[in-house]
C-alpha positions as CSV (number, residue, x, y, z in Angstrom):
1,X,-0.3,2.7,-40.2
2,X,2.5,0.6,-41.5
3,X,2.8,-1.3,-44.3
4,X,2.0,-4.8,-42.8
5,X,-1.5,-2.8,-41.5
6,X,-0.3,-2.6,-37.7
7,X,0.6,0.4,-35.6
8,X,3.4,2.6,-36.5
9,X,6.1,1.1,-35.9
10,X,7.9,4.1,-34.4
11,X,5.2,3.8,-31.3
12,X,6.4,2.8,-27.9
13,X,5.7,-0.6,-27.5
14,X,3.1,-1.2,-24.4
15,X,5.1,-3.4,-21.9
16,X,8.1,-1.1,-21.6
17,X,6.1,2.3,-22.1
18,X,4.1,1.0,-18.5
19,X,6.9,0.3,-16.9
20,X,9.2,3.2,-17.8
21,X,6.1,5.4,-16.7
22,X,5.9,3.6,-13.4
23,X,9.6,4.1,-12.5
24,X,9.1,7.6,-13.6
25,X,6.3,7.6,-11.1
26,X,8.3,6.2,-8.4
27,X,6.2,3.4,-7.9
28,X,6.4,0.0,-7.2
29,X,4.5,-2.9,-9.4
30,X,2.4,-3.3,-6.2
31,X,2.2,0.2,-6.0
32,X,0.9,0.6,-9.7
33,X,-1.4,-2.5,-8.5
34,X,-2.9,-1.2,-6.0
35,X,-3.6,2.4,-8.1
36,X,-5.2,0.7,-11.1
37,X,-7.5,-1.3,-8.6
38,X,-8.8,2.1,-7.0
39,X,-9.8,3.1,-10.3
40,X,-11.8,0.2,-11.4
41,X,-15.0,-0.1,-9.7
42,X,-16.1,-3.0,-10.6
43,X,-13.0,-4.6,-9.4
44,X,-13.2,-7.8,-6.9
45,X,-9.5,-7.9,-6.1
46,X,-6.7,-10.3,-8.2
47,X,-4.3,-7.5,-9.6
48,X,-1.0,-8.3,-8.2
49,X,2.7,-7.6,-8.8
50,X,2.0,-11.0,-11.0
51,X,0.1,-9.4,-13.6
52,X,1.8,-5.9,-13.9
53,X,5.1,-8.2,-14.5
54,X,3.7,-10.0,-17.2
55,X,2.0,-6.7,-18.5
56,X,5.2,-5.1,-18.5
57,X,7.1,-8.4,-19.7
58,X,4.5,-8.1,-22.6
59,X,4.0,-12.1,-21.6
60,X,0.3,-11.0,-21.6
61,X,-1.3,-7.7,-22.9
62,X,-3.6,-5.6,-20.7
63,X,-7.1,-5.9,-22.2
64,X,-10.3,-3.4,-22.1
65,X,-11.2,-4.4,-18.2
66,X,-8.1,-3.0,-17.3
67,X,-6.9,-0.4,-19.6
68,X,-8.6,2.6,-18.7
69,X,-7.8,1.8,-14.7
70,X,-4.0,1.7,-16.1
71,X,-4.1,5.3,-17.8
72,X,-5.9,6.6,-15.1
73,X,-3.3,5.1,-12.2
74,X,0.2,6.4,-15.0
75,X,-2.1,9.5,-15.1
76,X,-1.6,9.6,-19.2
77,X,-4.5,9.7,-21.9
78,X,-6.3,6.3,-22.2
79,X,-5.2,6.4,-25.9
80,X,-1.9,6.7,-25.3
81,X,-1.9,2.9,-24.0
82,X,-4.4,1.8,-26.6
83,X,-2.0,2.9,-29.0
84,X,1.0,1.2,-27.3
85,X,-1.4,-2.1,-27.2
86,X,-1.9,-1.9,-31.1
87,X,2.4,-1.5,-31.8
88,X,2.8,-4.6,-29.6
89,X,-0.1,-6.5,-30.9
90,X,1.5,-5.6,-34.6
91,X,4.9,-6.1,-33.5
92,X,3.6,-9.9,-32.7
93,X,2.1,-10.6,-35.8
94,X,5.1,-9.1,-37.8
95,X,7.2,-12.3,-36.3
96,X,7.4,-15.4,-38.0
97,X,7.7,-19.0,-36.9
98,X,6.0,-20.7,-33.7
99,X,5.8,-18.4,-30.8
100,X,7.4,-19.8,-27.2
101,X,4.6,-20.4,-25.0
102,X,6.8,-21.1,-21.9
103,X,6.0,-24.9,-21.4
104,X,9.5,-25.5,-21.6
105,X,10.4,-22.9,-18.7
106,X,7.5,-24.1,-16.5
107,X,8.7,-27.7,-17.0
108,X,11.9,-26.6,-16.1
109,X,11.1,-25.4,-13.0
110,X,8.9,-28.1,-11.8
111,X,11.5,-31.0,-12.7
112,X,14.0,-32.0,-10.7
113,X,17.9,-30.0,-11.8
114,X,19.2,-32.6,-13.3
115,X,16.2,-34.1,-15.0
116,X,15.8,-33.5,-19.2
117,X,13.5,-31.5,-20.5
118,X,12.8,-34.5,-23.5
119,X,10.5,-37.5,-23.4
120,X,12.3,-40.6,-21.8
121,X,12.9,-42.1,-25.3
122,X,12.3,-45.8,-26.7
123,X,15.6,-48.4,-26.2
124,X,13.7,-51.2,-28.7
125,X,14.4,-54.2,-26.7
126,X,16.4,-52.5,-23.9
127,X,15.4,-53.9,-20.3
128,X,13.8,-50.6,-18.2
129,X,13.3,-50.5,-14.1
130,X,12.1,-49.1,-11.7
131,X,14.0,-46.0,-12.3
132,X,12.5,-45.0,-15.4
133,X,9.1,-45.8,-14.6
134,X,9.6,-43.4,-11.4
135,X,10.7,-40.5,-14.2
136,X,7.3,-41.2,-16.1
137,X,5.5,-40.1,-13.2
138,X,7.7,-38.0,-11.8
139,X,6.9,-36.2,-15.6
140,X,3.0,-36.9,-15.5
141,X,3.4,-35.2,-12.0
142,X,5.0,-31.8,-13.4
143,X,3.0,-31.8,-16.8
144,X,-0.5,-32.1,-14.3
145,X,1.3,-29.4,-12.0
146,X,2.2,-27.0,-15.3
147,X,-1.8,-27.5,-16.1
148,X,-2.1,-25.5,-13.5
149,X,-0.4,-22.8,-14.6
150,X,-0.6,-23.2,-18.7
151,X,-3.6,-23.2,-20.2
152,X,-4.7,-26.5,-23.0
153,X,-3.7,-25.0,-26.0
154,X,-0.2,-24.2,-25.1
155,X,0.6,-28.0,-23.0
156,X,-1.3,-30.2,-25.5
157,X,1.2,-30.9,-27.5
158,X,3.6,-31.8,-24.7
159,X,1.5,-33.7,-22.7
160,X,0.6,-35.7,-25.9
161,X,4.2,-36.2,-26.8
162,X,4.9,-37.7,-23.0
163,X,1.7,-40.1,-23.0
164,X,3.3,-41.4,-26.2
165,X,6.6,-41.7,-25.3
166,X,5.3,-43.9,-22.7
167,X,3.4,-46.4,-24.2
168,X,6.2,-47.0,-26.9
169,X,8.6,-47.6,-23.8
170,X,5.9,-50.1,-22.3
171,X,5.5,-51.7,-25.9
172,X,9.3,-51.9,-27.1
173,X,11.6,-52.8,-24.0
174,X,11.6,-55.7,-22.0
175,X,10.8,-55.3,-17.6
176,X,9.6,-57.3,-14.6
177,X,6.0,-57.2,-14.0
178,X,6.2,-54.8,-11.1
179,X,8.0,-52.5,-13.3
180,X,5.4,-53.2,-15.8
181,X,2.5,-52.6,-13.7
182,X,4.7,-49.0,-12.9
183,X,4.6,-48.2,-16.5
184,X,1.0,-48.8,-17.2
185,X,-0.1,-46.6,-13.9
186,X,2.3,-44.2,-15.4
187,X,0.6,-44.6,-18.9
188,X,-2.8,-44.3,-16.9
189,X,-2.2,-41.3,-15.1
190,X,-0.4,-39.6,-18.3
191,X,-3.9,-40.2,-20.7
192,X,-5.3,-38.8,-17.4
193,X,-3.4,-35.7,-18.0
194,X,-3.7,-35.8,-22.0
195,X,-7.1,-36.1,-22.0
196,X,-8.0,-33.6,-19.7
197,X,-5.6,-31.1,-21.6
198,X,-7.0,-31.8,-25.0
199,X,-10.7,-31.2,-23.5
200,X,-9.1,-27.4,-23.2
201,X,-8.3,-27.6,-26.8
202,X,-10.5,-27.0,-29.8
203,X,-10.2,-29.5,-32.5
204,X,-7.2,-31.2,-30.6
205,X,-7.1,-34.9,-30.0
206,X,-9.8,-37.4,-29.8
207,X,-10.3,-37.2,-26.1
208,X,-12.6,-39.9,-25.5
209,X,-9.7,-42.5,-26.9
210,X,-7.2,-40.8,-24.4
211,X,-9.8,-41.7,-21.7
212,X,-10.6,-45.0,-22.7
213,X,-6.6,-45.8,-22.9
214,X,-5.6,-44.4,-19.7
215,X,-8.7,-46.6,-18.6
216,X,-7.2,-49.4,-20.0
217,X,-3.9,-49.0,-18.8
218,X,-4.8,-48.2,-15.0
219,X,-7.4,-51.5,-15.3
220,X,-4.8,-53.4,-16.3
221,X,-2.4,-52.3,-13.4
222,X,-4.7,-53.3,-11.1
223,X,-5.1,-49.4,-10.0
224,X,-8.6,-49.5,-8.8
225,X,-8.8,-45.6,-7.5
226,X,-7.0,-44.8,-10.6
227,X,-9.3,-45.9,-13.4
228,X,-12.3,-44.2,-11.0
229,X,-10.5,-41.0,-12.0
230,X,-9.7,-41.8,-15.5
231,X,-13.8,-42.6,-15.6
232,X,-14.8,-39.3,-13.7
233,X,-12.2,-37.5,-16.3
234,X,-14.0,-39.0,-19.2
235,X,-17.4,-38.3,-17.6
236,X,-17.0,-34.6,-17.3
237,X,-15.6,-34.4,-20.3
238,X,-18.8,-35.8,-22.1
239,X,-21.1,-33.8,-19.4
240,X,-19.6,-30.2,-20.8
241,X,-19.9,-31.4,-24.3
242,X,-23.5,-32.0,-23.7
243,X,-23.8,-35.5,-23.6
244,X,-25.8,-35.7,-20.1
245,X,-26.9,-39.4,-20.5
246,X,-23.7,-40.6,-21.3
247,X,-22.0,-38.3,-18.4
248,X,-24.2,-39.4,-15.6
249,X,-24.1,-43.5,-17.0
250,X,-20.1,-43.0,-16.6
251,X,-20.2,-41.0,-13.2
252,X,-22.8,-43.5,-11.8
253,X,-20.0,-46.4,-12.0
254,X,-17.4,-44.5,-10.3
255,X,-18.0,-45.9,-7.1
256,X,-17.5,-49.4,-8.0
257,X,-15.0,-49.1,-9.7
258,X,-13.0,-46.8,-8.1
259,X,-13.3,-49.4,-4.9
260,X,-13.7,-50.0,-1.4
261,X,-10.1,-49.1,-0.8
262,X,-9.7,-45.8,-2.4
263,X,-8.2,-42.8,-0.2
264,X,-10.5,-40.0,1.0
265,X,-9.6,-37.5,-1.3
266,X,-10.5,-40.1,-4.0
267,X,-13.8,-40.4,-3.0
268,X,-14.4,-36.9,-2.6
269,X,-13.1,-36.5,-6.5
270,X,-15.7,-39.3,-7.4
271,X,-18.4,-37.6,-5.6
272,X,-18.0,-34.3,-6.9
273,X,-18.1,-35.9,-10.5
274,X,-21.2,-37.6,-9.4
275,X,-22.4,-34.2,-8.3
276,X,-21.7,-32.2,-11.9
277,X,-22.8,-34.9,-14.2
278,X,-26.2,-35.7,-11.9
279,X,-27.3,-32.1,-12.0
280,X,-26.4,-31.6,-15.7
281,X,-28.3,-34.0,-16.4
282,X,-31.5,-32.1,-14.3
283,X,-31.3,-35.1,-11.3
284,X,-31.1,-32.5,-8.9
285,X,-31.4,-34.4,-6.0
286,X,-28.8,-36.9,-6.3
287,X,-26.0,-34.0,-7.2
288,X,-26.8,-32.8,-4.1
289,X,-26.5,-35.9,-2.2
290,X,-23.6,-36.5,-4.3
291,X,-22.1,-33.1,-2.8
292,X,-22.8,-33.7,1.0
293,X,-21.0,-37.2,0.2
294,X,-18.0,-35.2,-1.1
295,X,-17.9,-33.2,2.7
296,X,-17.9,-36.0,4.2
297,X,-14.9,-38.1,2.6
298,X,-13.0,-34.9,2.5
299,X,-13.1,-34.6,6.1
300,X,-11.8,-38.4,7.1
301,X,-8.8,-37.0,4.9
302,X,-5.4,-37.4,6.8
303,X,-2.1,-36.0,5.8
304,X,-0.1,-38.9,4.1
305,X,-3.0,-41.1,3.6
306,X,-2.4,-41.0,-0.2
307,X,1.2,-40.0,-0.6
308,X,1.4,-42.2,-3.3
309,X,-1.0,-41.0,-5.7
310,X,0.0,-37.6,-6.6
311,X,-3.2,-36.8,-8.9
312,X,-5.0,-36.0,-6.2
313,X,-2.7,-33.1,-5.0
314,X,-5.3,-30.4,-5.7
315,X,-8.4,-32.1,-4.3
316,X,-9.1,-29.7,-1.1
317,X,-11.3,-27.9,0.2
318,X,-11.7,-25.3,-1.9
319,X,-12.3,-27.1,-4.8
320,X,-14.9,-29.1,-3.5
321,X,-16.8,-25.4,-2.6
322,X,-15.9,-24.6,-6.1
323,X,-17.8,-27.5,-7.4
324,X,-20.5,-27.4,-4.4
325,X,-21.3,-23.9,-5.9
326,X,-21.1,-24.7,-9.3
327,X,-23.7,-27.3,-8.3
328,X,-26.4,-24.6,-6.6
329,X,-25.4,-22.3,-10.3
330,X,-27.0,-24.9,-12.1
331,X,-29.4,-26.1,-9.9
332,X,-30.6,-22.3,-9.6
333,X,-29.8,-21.8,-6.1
334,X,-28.0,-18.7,-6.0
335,X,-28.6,-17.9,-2.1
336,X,-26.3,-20.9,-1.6
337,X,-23.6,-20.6,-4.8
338,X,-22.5,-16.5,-4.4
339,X,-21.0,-16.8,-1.0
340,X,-19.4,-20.2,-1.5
341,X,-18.1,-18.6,-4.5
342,X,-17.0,-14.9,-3.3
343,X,-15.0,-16.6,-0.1
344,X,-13.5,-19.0,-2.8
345,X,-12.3,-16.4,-5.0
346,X,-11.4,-13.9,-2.6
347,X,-7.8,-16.3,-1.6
348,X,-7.6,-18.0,-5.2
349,X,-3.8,-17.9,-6.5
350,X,-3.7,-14.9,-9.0
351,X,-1.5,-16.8,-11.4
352,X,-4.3,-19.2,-11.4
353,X,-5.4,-17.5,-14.7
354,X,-7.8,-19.7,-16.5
355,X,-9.1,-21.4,-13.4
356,X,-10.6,-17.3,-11.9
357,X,-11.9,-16.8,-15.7
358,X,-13.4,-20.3,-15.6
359,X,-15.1,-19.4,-11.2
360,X,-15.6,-15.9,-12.0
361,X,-18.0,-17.0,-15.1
362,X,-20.0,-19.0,-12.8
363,X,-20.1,-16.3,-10.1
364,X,-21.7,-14.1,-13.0
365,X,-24.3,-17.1,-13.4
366,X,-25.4,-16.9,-10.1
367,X,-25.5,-13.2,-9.7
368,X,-27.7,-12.6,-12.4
369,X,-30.0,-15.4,-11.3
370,X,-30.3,-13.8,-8.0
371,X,-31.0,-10.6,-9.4
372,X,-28.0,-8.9,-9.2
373,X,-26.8,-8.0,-13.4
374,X,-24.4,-5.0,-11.8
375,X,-22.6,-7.4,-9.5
376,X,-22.5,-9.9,-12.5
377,X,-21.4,-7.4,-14.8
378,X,-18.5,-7.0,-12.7
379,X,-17.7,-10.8,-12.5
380,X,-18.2,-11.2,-16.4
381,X,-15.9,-8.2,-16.7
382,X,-13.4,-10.3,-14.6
383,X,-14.0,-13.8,-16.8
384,X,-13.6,-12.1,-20.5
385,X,-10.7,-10.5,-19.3
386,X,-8.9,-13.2,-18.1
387,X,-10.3,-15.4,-20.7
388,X,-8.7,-13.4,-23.0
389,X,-5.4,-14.2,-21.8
390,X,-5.4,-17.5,-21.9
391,X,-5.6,-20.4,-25.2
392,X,-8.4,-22.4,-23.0
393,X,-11.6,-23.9,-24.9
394,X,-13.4,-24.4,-21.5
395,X,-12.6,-20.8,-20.9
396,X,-13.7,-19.2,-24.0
397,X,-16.9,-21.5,-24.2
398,X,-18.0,-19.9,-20.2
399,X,-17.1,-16.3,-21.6
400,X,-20.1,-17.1,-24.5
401,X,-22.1,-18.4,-21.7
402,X,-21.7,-15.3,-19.9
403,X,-22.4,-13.1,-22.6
404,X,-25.8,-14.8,-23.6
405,X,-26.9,-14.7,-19.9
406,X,-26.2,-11.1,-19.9
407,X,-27.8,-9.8,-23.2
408,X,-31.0,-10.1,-21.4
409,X,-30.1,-7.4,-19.0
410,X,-28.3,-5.1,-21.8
411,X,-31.0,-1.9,-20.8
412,X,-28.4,-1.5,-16.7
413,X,-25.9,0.9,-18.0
414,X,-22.9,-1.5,-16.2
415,X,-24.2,-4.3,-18.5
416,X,-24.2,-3.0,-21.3
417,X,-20.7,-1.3,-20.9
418,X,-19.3,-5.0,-20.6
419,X,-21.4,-5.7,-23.7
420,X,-20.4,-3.1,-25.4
421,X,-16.7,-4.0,-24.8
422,X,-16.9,-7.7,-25.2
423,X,-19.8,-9.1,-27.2
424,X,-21.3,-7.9,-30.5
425,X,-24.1,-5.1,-30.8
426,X,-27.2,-6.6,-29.4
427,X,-30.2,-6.5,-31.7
């Protein structure tokens, strides 16, 4: 051990030890994929050339799921990595100062060339037009696309920084009221953004203000379809903090006031709120009428229909089976939830990484309820690792979730491997 209490320092440091071993392998990163997946049974796909990159890039370290598969694919000891792991885990520690956690890259690449990578700033008094308005969204637009890709603990800060910046422009310069009606939908769609972020975040910012701002702001704008989402964001978020009552009183509004005029995808969005908070709440029947409405709206979808409202770029149909399935998870219905989920998660973007930790969890829900704790073992395997990766609150809170669910099954020898791995001794 080293002085600092971390891993000699003299040891080959994980990322580079996998990848000089691969290239003395002759093989490829999809090669070295496709080995490590042969050797982990309880695999369900989703190792790519992605992840051995960022293994071997140390941007992530390979955790417990995936370690012995590695040593077994380089064809070297198991602790021969595990000792690697603990160098580059010391090496981390032993630097000082904030670590990057690539917000700034991502931005970079989802902005346009010549835009900057800070805030638009305040200009006290200064008149602002259309132009600058167009660059809030255009930011809210890459911020909501980088959520994607970042988890909440490492865009918080940003996204918080943006909203900001916004409302002092709004508040401080002078503008038409077109452009002033711009700003505040930007404003809206920003606390959209904020607020959704800081629900990933523990002890972050106080959420339910963001909400209740960005509410504001889009009411005030006119933005009828708009403040329905900035309600449905506010719902869910009091719906997975275990306010039920609350949740389903919020989601119960969205339809008037998200108005006769909102876009397809819109209502679908609404609906599937309406779904969650309903059958958190235990009123079964209405999440599941609330689900058949969200089908429906989704299908009179049309490309083009709501080019204008780029906050509801995700809203397909794969989400909505996401949420269908989530649904029949809770509901108990696990006939219904496993396939919708498997067919999901079978095409679901690998980079994707919090979003697989958050469906695999829930695919581990519904195995186990129909019977199945090997299947979910493997799906739980799936969610800690990947949960592991990633700073996400929402994340971490489904891998506990997972874990209690399984300690009930601890006697089948592929639960209590994942157990034994990831949770502590059951008593």
């Amino acid at each position: 051990m080293s002085p600092d209490g971390g891993a000699n320092q003299d040891v080959e440091r994980l990322g580079s030890l996998i990848r000089r071993l691969r290239e003395d392998a002759g093989m490829s990163q999809g090669e070295l994929a496709a080995a490590a997946e042969r050797h982990q049974p309880r695999s369900h796909g989703g190792l790519d050339v992605g992840q051995i990159s960022r293994w071997e890039r140390e941007v992530r370290l390979i955790g417990p799921y995936w370690l012995p598969a590695m040593a077994e694919a380089l064809g070297v000891p198991e602790e021969r990595l595990r000792r690697a792991r603990a160098a580059s885990k010391a090496a981390r520690r032993r630097v000082r100062g904030p670590q990057p956690t690539g917000v700034d890259a991502v931005l970079r690449d989802l902005l346009p060339p010549d835009e900057p990578l800070a805030a638009v700033e305040t200009r006290a008094g200064a008149r602002v037009g259309m132009r600058d308005a167009d660059r809030i969204l255009r930011r809210a637009h890459a911020l909501r696309l980088a959520d994607d890709l970042v988890a909440g603990g490492d865009l918080v800060d940003a996204a918080m920084q943006e909203l900001n910046a916004a409302r002092e422009l709004f508040n401080a310069s002078s503008h038409s009221e077109p452009v002033g009606r711009r700003l505040l939908v930007g404003i809206a769609e920003l606390a959209q953004l904020a607020g959704w972020v800081a629900s990933d975040v523990t002890n972050g910012p106080d959420v339910a203000r963001v909400f209740r701002l960005g509410a504001a702001a889009a009411r005030e704008a006119e933005d009828r379809p708009l403040l329905g989402q900035l309600l449905g964001s506010w719902a869910y978020f009091e719906t997975n903090r275990g306010h039920h009552s609350l949740g389903r009183d919020l989601a119960l509004r969205l339809g008037t006031e998200s108005g006769p005029e909102a876009p397809p995808r819109a209502r679908s969005l609404v609906a599937d709120r309406t779904a969650w908070c309903s059958v958190r709440a235990g009123d079964v029947q209405t999440a599941l009428r609330a689900v058949g409405e969200s089908a429906e709206a989704l299908a009179e979808h049309e490309p083009g229909d709501d080019a204008d409202r780029h906050w509801l770029y995700w809203v397909g149909d794969d989400e909505r089976r996401i949420m269908e399935a989530r649904v029949y998870t809770v509901a108990r219905r696990p006939l219904r939830a496993v396939p919708l989920l498997r067919e999901v998660l079978a095409d679901y973007p690998a980079d994707h990484t919090r979003e697989l930790a958050l469906y695999y969890s829930w695919l581990a829900t519904s195995l186990l309820d129909g019977g199945e704790p090997e299947e979910a073992a493997a799906a739980a395997g799936r969610t800690l690792e990947l949960s592991a990766s990633v700073p996400s609150a929402r994340a971490a809170a489904r891998s506990k979730a997972v874990l209690t669910a399984l300690r009930p099954h601890a006697a089948v020898p592929e639960v209590a491997e994942v157990l034994a791995e990831w949770g502590p001794p059951v008593a």
